[in-house]
C-alpha positions in Angstrom: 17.6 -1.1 8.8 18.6 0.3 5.4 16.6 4.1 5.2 17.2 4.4 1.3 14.3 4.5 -0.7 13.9 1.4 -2.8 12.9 2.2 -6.4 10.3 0.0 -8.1 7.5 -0.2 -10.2 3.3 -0.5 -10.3 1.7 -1.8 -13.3 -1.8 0.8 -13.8 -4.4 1.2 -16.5 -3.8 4.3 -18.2 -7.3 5.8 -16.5 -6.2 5.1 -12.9 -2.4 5.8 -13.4 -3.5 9.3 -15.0 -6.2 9.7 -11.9 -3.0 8.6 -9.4 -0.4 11.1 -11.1 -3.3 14.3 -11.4 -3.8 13.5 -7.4 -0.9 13.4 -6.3 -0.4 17.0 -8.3 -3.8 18.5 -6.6 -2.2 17.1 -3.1 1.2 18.3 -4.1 2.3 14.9 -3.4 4.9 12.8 -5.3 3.5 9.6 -6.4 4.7 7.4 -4.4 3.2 9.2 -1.1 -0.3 9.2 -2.8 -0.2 5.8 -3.5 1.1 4.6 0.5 -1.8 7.2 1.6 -3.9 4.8 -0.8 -2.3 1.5 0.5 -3.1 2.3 4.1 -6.5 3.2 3.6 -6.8 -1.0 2.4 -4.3 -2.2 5.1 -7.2 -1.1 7.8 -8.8 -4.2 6.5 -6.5 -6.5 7.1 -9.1 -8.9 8.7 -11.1 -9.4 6.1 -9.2 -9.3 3.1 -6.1 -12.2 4.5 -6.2 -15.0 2.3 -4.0 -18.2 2.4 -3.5 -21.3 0.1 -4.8 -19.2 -2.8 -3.1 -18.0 -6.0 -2.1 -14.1 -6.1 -4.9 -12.4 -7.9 -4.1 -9.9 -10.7 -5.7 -6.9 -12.2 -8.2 -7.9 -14.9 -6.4 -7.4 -17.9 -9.9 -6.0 -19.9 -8.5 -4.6 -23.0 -7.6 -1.6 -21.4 -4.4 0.5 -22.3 -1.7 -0.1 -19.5 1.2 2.1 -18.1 4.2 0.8 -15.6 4.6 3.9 -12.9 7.8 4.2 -11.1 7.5 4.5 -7.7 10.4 5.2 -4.7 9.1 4.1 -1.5 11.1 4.0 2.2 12.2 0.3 3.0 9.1 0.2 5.4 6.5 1.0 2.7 8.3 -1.5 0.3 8.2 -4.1 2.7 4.2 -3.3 4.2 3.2 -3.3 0.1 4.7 -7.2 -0.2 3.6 -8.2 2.8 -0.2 -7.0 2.2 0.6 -9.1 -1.6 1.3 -12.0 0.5 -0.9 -11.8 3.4 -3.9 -10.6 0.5 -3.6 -12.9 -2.0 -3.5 -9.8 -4.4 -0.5 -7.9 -6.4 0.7 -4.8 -5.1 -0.8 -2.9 -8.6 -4.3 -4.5 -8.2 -4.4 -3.4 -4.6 -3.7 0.1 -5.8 -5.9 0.0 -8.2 -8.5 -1.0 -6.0 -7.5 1.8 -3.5 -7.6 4.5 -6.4 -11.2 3.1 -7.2 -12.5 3.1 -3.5 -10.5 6.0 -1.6 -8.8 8.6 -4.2 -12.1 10.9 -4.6 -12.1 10.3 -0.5 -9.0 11.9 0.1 -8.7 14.9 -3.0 -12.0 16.4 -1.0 -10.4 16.7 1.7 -7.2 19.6 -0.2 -3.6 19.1 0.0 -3.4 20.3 3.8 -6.0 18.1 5.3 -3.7 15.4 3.1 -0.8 16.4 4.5 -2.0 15.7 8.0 -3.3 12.2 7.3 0.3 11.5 5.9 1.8 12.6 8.9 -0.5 10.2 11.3 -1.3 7.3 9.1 1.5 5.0 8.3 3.4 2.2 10.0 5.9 3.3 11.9 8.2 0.6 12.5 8.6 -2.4 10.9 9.7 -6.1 12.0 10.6 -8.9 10.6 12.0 -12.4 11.7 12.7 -16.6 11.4 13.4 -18.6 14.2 14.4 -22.3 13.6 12.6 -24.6 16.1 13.8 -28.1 16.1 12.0 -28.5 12.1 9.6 -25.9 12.1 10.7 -22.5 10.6 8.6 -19.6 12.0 8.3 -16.1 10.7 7.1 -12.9 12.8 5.9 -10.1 11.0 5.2 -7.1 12.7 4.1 -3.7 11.6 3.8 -0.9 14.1 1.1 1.3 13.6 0.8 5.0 14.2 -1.9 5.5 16.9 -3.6 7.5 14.3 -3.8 4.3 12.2 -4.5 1.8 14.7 -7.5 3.8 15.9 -8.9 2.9 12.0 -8.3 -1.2 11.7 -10.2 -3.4 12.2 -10.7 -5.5 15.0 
């Protein structure tokens, strides 16, 4: 598995892209760790947010000014963030908007050390992913390995 980082990009109104960029500062973060800190907080509710046979819901495009962010995230990350668009029915900027909206005050209360911990603890650790032709049917596993830190918060 490939550990370089995999540049790409998240599509933000100005408001939460400015609210993502002054977090991460206050954590002492770089953007792109703010925003998988933010991602895992919504993948703990995987059961109730999988989807299928719908259309992938976007951000409601309200008039609002809009910014593209650059983000660098590990293989892993890149892979969780288009598999929770897949498995969610919902783009990868939508669910970090969402996240911002819900969980950023959450975790700037906490300080940039108690931030730094929860970084450390709450990701996925390992990541799988593979097809196996049966006679006609094509089957894909997915499988992310959760932290025991993270595991202890999804739902069941």
């Amino acid at each position: 598995m490939k550990s370089k980082k995999i540049n790409t990009t998240v599509h933000l109104s100005a408001t939460d892209a400015k609210r993502l960029d002054e977090g991460a500062k206050k954590l002492g973060k770089k953007r792109s760790e703010l925003m998988m800190d933010l991602m895992y907080r919504v993948l703990v509710h995987w059961k109730k947010l999988q989807h299928v046979f719908e259309a992938v819901k976007y951000q409601s495009s309200s008039g609002c000014e809009w910014t593209v962010k650059h983000v660098s995230l590990f293989p892993v990350e890149y892979e969780v963030c288009t598999d929770m668009r897949k498995f969610f029915k919902y783009s990868v900027s939508g669910l970090l908007a969402f996240a911002i909206h819900v969980y950023l005050d959450e975790l700037l209360e906490g300080g940039e050390k108690k931030a730094r911990g929860r970084r450390d603890n709450n990701h996925v650790a390992y990541y799988t992913c593979h097809g196996k032709l049966n006679n006609n049917t094509i089957c894909w596993h997915t499988t992310w390995y959760l932290t025991d830190e993270l595991a202890r918060k999804v739902d069941r």
